[in-house]
C-alpha positions as CSV (number, residue, x, y, z in Angstrom):
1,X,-22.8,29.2,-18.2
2,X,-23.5,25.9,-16.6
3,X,-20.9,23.3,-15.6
4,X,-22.5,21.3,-18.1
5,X,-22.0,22.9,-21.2
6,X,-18.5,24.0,-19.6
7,X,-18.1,20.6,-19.8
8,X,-18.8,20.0,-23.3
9,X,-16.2,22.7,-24.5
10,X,-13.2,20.4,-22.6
11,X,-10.9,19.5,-25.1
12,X,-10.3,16.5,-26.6
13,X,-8.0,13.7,-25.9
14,X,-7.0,10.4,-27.2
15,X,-8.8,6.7,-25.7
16,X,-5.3,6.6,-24.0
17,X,-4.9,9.9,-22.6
18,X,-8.4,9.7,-21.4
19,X,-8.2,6.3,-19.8
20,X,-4.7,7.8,-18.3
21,X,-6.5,11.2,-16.7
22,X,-9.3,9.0,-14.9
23,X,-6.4,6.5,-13.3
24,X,-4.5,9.2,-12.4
25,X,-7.8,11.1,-10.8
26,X,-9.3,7.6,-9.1
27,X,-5.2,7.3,-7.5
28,X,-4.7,11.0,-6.5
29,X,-8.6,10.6,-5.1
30,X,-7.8,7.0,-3.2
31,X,-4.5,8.6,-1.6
32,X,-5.9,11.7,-0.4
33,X,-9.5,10.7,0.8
34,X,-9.2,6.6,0.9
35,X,-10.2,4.3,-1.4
36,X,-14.0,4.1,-0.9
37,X,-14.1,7.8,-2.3
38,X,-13.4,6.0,-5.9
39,X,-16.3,6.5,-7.1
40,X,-18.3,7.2,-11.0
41,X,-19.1,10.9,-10.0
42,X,-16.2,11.5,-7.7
43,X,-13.9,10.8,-10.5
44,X,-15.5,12.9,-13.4
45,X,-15.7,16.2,-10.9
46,X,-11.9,15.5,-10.5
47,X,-11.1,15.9,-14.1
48,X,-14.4,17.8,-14.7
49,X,-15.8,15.7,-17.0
50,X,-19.4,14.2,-17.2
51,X,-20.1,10.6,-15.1
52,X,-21.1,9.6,-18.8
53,X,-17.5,10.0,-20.3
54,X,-15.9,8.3,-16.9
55,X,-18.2,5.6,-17.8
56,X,-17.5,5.4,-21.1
57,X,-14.2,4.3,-20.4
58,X,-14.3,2.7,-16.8
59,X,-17.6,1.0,-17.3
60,X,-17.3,-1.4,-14.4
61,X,-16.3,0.8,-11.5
62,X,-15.3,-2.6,-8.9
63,X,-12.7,-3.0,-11.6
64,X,-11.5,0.6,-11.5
65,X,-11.0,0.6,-7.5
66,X,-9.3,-2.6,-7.9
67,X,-6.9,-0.9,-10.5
68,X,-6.7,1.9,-8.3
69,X,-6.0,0.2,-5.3
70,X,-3.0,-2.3,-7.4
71,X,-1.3,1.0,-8.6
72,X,-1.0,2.7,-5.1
73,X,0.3,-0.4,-3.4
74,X,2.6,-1.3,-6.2
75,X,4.5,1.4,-6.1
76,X,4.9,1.6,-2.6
77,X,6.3,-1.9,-2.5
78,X,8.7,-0.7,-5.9
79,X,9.8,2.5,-3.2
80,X,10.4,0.0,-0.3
81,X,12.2,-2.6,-2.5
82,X,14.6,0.6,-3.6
83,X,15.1,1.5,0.6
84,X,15.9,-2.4,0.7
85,X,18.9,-2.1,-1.8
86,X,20.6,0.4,-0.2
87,X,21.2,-2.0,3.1
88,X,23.9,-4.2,2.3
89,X,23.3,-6.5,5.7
90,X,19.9,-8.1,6.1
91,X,19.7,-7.1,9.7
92,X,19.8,-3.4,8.6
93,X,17.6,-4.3,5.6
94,X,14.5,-5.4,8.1
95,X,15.3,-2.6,10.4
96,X,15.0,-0.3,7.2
97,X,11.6,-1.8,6.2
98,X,10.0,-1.7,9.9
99,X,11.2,2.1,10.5
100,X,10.2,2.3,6.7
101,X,7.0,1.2,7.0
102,X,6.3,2.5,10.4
103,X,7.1,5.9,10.2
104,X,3.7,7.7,9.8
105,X,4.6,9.1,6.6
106,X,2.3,6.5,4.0
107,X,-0.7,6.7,6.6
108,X,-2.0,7.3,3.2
109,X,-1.0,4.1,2.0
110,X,-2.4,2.5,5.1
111,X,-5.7,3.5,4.6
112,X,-6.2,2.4,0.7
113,X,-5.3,-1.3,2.2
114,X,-7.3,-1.0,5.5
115,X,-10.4,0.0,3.5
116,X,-9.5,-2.3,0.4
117,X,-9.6,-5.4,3.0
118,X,-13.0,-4.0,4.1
119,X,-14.8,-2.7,0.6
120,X,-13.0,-6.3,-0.9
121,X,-15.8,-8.0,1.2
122,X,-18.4,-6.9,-1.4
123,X,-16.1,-6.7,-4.5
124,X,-14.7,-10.0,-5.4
125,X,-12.2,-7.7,-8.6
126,X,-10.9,-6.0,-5.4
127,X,-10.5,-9.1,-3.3
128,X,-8.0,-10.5,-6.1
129,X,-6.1,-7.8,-6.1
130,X,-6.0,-7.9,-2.3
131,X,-4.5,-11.1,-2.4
132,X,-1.7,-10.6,-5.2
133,X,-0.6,-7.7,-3.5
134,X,-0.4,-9.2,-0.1
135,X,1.1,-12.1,-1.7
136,X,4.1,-9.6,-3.7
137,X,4.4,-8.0,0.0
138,X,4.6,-11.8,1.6
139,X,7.2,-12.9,-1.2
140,X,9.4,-9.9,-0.7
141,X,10.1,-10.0,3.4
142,X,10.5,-13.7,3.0
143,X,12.8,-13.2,0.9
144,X,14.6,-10.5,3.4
145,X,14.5,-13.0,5.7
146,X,15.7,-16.1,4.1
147,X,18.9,-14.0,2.4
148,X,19.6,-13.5,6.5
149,X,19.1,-17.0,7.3
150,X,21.5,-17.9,4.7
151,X,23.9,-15.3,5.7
152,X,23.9,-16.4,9.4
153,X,22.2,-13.1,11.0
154,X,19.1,-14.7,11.3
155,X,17.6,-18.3,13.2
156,X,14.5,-19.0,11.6
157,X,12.8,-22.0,10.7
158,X,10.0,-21.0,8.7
159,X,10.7,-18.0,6.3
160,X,7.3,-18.1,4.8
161,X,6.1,-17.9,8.4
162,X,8.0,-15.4,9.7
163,X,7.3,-13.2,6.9
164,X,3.4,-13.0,7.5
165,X,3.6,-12.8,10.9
166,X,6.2,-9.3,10.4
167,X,3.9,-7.9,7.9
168,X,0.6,-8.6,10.2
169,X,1.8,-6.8,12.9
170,X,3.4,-3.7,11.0
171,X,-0.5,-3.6,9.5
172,X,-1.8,-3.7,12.9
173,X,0.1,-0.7,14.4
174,X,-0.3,1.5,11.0
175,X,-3.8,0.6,11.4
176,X,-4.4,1.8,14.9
177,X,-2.7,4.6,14.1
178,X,-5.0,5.6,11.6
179,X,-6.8,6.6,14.7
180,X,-4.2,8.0,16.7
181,X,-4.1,5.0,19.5
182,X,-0.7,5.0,21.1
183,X,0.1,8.1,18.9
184,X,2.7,8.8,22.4
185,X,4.3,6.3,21.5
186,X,7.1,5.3,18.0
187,X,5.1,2.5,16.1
188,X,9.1,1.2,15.0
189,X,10.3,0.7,18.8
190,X,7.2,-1.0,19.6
191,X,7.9,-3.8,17.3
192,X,11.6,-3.9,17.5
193,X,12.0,-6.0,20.1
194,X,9.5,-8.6,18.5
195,X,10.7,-8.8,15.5
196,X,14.7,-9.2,17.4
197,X,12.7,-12.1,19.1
198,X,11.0,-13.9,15.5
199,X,14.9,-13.6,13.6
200,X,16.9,-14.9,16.5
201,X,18.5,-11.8,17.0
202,X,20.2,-10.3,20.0
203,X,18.3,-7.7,22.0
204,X,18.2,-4.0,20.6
205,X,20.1,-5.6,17.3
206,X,17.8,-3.3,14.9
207,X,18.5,-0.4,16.9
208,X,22.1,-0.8,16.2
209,X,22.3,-2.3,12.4
């Protein structure tokens, strides 16, 4: 029997269970092999369908990796915004989002956004996305940073600032990482003392909160 008419036996499903099956095959694809792996055939051998029916449904395949790549990062800024509410300082909140972040455990993660701000060169429905989610990201740690301001923890004068500057260099170490440079060394210690420096903070604060 070929895998064709195997194929052709698969049961049916709803429009909406369909649509469901090839987002949840394009994610599980995206976090386990990166994003650029989101591809029209990649996707139907996932679910074992034929590129037609993936097509069918997902006829514009820059729209699909942009989906894709919105649903990953979304939910990892919904899991980091749940490690932020259970700090009740917002010292201890930003050392909670730098070890967070920094761990090694959503190297996954990293590499969906390291190859989305590469592939988004050539897909202008990825691009967009790009920039909402960096902006959601952006909006969050600003938002860390001006509740410390307010409480007196931190001296900052440009919230905004601060906030892209933090999230540029946590990208740039998970980044590296991604090919094991430095790998001797924690990527959350190396940044501690920089991001003490950015909030006005004393020295070895976030080691402490």
């Amino acid at each position: 029997m070929t895998m064709s008419s195997t194929r052709k036996k698969a049961a049916r499903k709803s429009p909406a269970e369909r649509a469901a099956e090839i987002a949840d095959a394009a994610r599980d694809l995206a976090l386990e092999q990166g994003l650029s792996t989101v591809t029209l055939r990649a996707v139907a051998s996932r679910i074992d369908v034929a590129p037609a029916l993936v097509a069918h449904y997902e006829p514009n395949m820059d729209a699909l990796v942009a989906s894709t790549f919105a649903t990953v990062v979304a939910a990892e800024l919904d899991d980091i915004r749940g490690v932020l509410a259970a700090e009740t300082r917002p010292t201890a909140r930003v050392a909670a989002l730098v070890d967070t972040l920094l761990d090694g455990t959503r190297d996954d993660v990293t590499l969906v956004w390291v190859e989305a701000w590469a592939l988004g060169r050539r897909n202008e429905t990825l691009a967009v996305a790009v920039r909402q989610e960096m902006d959601a990201w952006q909006l969050v740690v600003r938002g860390l940073v001006e509740d410390g301001v307010e409480a007196g923890e931190f001296a900052v004068d440009d919230a905004a600032d601060v906030a892209w500057q933090l999230l540029g260099m946590i990208d740039g170490l998970n980044a590296q990482a991604l090919v094991r440079w430095s790998a001797d060394r924690a990527r959350g210690s190396v940044l501690h003392r920089a991001v003490e420096g950015m909030l006005g903070l004393d020295r070895y604060a976030l080691d402490t909160a």
